[in-house]
N, CA, C and O of each residue as an XYZ file, in Angstrom:
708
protein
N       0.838     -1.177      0.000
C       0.000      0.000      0.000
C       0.886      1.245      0.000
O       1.922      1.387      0.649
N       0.229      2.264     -0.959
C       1.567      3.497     -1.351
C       0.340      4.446     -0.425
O      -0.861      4.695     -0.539
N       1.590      4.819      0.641
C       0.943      6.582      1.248
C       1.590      7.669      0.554
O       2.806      7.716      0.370
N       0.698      8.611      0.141
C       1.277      9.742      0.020
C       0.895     10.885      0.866
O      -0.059     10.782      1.637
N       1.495     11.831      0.781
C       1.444     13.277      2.098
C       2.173     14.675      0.994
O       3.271     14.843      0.463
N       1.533     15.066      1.018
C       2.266     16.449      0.575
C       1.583     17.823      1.017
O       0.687     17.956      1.851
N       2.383     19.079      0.064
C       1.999     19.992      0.449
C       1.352     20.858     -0.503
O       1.807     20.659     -1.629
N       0.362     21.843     -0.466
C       0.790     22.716     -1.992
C       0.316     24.025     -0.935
O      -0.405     24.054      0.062
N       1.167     25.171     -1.743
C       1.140     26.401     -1.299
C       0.931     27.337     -2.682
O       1.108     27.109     -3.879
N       0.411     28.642     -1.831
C      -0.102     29.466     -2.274
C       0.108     30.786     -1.774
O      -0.252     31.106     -0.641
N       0.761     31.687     -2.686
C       1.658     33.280     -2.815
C       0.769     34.047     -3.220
O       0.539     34.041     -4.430
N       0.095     34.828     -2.452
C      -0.936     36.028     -2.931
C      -0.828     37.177     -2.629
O      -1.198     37.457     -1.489
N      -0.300     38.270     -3.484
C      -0.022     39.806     -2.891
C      -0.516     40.452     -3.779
O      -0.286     40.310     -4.980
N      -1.612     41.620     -3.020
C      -2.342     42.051     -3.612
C      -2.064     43.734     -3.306
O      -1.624     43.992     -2.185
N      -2.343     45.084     -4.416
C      -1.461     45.889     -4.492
C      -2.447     46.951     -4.487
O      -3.458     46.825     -5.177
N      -2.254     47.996     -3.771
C      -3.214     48.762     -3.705
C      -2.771     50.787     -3.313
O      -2.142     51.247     -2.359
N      -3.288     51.370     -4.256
C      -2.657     52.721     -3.885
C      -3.602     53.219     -2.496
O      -4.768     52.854     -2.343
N      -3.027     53.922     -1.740
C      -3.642     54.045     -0.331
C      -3.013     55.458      0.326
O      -2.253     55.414      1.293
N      -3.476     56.891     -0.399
C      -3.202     57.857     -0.190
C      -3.380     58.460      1.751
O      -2.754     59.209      2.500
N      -4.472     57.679      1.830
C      -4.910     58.057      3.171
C      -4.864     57.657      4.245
O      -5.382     58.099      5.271
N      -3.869     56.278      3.978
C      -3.976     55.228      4.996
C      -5.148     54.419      5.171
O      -4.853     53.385      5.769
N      -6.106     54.478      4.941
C      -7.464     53.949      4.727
C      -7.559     52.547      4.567
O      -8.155     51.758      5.299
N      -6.832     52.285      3.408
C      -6.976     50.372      3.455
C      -5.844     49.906      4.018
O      -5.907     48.679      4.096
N      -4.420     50.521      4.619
C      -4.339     49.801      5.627
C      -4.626     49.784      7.013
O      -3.911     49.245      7.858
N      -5.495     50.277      7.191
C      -6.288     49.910      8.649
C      -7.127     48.865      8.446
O      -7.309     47.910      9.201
N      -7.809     49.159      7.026
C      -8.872     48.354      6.996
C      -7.987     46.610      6.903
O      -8.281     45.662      7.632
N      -7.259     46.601      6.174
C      -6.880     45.199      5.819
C      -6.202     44.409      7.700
O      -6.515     43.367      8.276
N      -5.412     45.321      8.012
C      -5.025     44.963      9.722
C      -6.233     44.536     10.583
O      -6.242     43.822     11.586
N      -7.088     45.052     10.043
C      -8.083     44.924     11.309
C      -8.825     43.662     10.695
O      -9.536     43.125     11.545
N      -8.861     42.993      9.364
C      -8.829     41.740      9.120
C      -9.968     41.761      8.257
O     -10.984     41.076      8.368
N      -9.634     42.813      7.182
C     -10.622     43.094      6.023
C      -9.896     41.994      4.430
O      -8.875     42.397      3.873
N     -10.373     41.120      4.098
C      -9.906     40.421      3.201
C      -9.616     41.049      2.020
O     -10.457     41.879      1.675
N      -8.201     40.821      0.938
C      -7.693     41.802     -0.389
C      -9.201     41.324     -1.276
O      -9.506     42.199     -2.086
N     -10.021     40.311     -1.271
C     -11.232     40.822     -2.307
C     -12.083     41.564     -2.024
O     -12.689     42.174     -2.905
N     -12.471     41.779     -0.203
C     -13.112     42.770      0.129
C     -12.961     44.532     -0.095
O     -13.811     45.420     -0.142
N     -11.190     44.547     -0.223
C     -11.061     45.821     -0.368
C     -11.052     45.975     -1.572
O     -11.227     47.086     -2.073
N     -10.807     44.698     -2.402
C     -10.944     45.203     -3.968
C     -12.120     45.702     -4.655
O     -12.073     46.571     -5.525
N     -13.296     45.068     -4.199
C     -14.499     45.084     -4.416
C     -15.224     46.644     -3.810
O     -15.944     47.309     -4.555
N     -14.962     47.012     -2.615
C     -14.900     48.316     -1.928
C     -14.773     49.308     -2.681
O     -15.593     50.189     -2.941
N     -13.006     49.065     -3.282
C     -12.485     50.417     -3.578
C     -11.488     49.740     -4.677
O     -10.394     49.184     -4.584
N     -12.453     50.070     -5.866
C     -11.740     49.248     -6.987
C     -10.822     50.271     -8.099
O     -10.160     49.861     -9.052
N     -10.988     51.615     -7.694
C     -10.226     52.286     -7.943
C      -8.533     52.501     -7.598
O      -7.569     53.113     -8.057
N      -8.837     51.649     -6.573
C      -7.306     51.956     -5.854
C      -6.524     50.591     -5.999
O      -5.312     50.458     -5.829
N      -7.208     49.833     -6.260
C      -6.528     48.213     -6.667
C      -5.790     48.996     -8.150
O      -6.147     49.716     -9.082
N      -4.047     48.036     -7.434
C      -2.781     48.354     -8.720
C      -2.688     46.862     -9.542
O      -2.089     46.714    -10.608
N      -3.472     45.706     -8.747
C      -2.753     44.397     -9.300
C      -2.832     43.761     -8.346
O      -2.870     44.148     -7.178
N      -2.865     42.672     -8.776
C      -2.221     40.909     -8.013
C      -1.324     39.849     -8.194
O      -1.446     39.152     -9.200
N      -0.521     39.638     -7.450
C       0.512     38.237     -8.222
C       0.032     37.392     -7.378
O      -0.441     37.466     -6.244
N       0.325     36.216     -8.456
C       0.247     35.122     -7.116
C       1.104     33.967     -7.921
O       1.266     33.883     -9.138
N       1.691     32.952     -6.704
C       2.545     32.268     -7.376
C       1.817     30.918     -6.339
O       1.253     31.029     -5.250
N       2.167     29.326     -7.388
C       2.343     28.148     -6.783
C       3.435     27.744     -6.259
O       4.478     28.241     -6.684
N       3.487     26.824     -5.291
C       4.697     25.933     -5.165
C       5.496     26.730     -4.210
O       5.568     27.930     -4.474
N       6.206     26.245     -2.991
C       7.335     26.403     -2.217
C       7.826     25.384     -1.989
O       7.714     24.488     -2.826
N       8.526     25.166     -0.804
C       9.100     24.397     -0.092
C       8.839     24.439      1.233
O       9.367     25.427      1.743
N       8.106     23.619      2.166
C       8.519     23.760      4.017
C       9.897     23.484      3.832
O      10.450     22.783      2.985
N      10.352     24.147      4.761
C      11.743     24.141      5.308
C      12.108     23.275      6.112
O      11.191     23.405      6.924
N      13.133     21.990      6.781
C      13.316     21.489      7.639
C      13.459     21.906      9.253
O      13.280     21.236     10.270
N      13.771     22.992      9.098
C      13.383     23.513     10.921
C      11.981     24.053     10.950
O      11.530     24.397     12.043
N      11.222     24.169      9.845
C       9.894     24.120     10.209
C       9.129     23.433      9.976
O       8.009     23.939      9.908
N       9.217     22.069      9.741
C       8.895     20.454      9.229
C       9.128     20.134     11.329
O       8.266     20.024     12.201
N      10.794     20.080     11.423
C      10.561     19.848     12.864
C      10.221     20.604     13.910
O      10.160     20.164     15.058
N       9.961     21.869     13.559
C       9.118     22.481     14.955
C       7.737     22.213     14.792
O       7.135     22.287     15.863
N       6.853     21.855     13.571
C       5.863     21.492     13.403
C       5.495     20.122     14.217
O       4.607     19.987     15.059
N       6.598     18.951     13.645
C       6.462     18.057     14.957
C       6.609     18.125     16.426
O       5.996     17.360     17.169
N       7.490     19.118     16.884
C       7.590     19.552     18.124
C       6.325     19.852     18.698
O       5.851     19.249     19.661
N       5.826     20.725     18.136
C       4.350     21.343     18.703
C       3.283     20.052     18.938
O       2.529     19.884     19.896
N       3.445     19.301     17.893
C       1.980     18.154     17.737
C       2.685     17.210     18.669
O       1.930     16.741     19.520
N       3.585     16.919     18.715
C       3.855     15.783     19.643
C       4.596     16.376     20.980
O       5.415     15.807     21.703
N       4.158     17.441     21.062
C       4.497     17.711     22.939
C       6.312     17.169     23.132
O       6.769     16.427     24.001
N       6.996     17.807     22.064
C       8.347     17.335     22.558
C       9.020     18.033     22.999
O       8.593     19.183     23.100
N      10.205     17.789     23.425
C      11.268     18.822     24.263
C      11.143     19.975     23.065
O      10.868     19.944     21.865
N      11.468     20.941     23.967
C      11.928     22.664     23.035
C      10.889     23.212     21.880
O      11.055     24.069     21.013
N       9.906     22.500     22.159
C       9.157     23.050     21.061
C       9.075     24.379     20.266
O       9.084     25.139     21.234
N       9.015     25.049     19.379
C       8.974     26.429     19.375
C       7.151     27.338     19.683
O       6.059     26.825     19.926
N       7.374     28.151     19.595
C       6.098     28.864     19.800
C       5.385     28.891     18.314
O       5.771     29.014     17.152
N       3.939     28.681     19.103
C       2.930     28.456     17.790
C       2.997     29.393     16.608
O       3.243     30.598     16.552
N       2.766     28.675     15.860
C       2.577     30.056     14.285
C       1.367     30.540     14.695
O       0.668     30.572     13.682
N       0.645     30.997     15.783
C      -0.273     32.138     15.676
C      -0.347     33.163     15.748
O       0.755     33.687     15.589
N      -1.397     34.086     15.982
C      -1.775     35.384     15.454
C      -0.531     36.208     16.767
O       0.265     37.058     16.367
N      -0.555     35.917     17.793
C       0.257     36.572     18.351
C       2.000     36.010     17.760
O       2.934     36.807     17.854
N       2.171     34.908     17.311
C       3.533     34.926     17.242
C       4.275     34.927     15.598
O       5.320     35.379     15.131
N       2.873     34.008     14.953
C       3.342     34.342     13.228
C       3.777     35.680     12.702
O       3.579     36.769     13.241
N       4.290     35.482     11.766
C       4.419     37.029     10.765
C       5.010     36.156      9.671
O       5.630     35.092      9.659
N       4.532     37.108      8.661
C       4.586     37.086      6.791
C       6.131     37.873      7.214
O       6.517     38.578      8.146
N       6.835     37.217      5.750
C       8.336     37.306      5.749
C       8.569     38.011      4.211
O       8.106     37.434      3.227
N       9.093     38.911      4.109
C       9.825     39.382      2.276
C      10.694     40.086      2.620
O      10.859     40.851      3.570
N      11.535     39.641      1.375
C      13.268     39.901      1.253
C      13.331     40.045     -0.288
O      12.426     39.697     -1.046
N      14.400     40.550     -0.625
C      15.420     41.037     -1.563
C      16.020     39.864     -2.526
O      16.064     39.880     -3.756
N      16.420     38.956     -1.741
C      17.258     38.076     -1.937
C      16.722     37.145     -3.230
O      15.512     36.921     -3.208
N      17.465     36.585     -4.335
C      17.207     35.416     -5.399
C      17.148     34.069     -5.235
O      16.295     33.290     -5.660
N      18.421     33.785     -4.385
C      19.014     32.354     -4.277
C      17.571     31.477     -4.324
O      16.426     31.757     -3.968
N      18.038     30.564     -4.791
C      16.928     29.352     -4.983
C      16.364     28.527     -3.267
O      17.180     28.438     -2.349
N      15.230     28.123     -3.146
C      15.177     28.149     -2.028
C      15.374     26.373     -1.829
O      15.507     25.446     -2.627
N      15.331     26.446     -0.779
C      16.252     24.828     -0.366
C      15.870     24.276      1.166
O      15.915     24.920      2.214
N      15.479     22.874      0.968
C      15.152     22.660      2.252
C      15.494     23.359      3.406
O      14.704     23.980      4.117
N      17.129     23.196      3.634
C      18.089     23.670      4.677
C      17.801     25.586      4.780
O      18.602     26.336      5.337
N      17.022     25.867      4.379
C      17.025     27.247      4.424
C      16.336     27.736      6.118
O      15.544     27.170      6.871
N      16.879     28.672      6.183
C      16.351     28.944      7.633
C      15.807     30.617      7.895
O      15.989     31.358      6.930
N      15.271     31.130      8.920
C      15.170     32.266      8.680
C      16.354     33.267      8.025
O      16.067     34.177      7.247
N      17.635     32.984      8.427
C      18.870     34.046      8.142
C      19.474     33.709      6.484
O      20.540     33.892      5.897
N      18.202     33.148      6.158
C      18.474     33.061      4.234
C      18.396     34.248      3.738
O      19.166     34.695      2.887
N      17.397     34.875      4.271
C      16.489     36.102      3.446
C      17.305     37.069      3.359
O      18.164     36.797      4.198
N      17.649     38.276      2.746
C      17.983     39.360      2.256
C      17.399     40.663      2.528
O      16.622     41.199      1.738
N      17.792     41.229      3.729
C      16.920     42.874      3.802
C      15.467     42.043      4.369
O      14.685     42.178      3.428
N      15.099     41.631      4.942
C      13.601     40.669      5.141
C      13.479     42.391      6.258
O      14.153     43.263      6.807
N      11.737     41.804      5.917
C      10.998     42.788      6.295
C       9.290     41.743      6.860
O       8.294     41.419      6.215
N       9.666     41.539      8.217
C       8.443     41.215      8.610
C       6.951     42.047      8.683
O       6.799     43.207      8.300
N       6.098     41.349      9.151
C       5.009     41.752      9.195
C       4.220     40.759     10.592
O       4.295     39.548     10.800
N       3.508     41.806     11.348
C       2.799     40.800     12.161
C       1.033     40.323     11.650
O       0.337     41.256     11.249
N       0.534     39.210     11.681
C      -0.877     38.662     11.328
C      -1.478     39.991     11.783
O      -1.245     40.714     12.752
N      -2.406     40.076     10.669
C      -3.680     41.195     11.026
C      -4.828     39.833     11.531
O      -4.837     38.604     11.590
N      -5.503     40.723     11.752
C      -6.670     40.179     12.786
C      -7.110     39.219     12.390
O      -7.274     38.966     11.196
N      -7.413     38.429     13.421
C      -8.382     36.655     12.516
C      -7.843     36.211     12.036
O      -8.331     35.161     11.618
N      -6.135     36.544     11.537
C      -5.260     35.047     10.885
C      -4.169     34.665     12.140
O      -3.737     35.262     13.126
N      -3.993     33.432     11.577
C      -4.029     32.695     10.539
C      -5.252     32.148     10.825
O      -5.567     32.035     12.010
N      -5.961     31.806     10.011
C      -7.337     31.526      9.282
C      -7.063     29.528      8.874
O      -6.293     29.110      8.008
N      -7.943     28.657      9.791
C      -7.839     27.914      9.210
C      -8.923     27.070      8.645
O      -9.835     26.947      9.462
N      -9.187     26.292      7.250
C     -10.409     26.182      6.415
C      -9.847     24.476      6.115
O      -8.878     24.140      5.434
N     -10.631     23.751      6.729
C     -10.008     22.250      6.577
C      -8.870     21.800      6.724
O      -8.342     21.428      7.772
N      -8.309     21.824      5.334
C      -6.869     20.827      5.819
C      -5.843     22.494      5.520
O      -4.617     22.496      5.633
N      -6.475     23.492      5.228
C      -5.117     24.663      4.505
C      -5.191     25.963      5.663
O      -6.190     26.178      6.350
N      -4.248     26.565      5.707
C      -4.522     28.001      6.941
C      -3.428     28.626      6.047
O      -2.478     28.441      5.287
N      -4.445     29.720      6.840
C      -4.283     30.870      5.918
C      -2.950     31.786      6.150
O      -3.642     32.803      6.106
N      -2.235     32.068      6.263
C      -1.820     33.712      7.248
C      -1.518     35.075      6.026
O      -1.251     35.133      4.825
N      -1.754     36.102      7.205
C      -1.696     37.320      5.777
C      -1.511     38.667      6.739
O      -2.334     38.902      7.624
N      -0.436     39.478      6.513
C      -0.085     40.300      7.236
C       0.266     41.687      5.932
O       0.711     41.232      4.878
N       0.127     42.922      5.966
C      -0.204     43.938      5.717
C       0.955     45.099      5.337
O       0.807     46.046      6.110
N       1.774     45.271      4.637
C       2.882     46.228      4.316
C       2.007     47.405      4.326
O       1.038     47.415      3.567
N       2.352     48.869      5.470
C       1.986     50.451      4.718
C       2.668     51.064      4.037
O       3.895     51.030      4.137
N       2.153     51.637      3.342
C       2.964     52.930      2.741
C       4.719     53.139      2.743
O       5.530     53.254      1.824
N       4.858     53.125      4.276
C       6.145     53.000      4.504
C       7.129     51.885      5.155
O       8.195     52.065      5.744
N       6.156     50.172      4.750
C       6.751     49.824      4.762
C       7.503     48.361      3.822
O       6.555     47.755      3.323
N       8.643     47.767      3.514
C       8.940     46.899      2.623
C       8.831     47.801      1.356
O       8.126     47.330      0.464
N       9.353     48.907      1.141
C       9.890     49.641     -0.162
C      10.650     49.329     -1.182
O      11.232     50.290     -1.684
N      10.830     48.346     -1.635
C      11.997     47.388     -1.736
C      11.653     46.390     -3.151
O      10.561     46.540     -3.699
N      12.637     45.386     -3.690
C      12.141     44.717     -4.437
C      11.589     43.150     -3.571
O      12.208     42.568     -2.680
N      10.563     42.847     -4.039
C      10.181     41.715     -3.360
C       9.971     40.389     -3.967
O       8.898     40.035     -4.456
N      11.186     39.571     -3.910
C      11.736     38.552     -4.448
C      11.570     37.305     -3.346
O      11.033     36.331     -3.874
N      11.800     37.171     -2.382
C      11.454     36.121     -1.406
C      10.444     36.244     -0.114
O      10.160     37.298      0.454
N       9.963     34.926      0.224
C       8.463     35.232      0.855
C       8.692     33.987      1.768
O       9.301     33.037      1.276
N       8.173     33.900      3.291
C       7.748     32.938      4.071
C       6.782     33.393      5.063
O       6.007     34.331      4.876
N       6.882     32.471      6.462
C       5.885     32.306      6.728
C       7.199     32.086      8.431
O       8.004     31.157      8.377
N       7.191     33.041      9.743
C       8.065     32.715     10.619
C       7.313     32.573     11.788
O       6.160     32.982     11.649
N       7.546     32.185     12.753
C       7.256     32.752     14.146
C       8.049     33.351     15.104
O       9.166     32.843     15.199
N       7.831     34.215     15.795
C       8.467     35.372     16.521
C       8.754     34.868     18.068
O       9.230     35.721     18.817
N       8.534     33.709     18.544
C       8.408     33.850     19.806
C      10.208     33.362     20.042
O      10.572     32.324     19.490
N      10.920     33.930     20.620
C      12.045     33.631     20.465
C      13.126     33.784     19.601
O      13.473     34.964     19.541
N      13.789     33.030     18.908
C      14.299     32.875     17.843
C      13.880     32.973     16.683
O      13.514     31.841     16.365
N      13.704     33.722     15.791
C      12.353     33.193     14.729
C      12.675     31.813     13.951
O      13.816     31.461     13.650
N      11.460     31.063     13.662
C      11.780     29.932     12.989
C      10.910     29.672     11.845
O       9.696     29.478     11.894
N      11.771     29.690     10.655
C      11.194     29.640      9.058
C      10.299     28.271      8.550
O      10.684     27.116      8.374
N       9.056     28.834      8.401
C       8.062     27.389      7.878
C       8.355     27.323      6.892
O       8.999     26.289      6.715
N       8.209     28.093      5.738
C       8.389     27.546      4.285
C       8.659     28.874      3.228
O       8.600     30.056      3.569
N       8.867     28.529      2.305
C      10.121     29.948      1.481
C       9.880     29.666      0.253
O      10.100     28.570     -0.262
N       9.455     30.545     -0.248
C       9.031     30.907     -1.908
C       9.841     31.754     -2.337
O      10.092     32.722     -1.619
N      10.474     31.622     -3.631
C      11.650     32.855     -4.122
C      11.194     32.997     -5.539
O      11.564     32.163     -6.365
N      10.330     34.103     -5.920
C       9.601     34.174     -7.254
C       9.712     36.009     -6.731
O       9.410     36.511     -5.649
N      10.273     36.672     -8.009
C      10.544     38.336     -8.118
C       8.727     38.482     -8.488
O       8.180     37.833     -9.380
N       8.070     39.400     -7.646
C       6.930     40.122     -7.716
C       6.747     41.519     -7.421
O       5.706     41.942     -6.919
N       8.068     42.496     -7.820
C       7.727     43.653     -8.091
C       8.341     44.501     -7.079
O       9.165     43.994     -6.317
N       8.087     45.529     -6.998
C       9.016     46.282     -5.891
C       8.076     47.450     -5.669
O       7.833     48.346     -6.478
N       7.509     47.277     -4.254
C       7.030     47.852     -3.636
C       7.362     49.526     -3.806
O       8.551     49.841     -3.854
N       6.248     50.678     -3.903
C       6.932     52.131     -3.447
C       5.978     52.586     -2.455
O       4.956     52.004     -2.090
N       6.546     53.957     -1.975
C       5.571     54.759     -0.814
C       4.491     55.056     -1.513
O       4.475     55.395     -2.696
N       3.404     54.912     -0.662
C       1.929     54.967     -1.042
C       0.883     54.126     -1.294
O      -0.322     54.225     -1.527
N       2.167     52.784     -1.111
C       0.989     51.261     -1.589
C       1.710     50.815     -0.473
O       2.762     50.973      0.145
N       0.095     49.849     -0.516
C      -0.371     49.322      0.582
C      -0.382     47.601      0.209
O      -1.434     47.273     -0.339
N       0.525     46.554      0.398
C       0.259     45.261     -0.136
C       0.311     44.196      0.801
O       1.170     44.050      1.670
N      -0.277     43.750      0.661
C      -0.864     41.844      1.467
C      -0.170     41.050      0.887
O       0.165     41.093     -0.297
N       0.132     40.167      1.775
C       1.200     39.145      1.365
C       0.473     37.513      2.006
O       1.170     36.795      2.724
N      -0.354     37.282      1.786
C      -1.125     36.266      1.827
C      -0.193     34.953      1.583
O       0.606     35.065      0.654
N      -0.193     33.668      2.329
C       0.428     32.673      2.692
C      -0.567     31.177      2.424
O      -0.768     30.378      3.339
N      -0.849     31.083      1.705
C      -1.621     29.424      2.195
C      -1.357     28.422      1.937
O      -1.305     28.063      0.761
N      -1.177     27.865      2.643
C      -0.437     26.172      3.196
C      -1.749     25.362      3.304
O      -2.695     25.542      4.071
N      -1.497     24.030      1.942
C      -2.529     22.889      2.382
C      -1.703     21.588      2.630
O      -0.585     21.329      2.183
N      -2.486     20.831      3.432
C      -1.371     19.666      3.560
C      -2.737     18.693      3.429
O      -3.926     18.685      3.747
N      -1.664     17.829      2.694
C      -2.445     16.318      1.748
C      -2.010     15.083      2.547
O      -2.359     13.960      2.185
């Protein structure tokens, strides 16, 4: 008998001009990117979205840590300790990758109600303003803050380079098979 287990992920950043600060309050406080698109469809710049990453091996085993109650576990990927990850950086991404891969990384903490979870996939999605992640944005994960940070999984696909005045979501979703 053949088991299989996998993963598939999902890269969603959605781009929005935001003169007033306006949609990013709204998106922090845990307003979804189709809600604000639909809202205020004038101010939507675009969307990328990409398939496919990699979990990372220190976040393969802190994942087991947590479920099986083992020594050192790390702190949960939730809303108080997750944050959305983008960097600069090209290099191809690779199991062994860890948080100190990234390039110029520029966290973000979960806006409200994520991570979001819907059967077997959860969500997380945290909020760049105006002034912040100005930058080109070439690599993407998924960390937790409590401590040390520790890298779940790492996407390296170039999606544009952020300027002052936009407001972009960096949406994360992880399904496991």
């Amino acid at each position: 008998m053949e088991e299989l287990a996998g993963h598939k992920s999902i890269l969603k950043i959605s781009k929005f001009a935001d003169p007033d600060g306006l949609l990013e309050k709204l998106s922090k406080a845990g307003a979804s990117s189709e809600e604000l698109r639909q809202i205020y469809p004038e101010r939507f710049l675009g969307q990328e979205m990409h398939e496919g990453n990699i979990l990372v091996n220190v976040g393969i085993q802190g994942l087991w840590k947590l479920a099986c109650d083992l020594a050192s576990p790390p702190g949960a990927w939730s809303n108080a300790n997750a944050k959305v990850r983008t960097g600069t950086g090209s290099g191809a991404a690779a199991a062994t990758d860890t948080q100190a891969t990234f390039t110029s990384p520029v966290d973000k903490a979960m806006d409200a109600t994520y991570p979001l979870l819907s059967g077997q996939q959860i969500q997380f999605k945290g909020t760049y303003g105006t002034s912040d992640a100005n930058q080109a944005w070439n690599e993407f994960g998924v960390i937790n803050s409590d401590g040390t940070p520790l890298l779940l999984n790492r996407f390296v696909t170039s999606k544009g380079t952020k300027g002052s005045g936009e407001v972009w979501t960096l949406e994360i979703d992880i399904t496991l098979t």
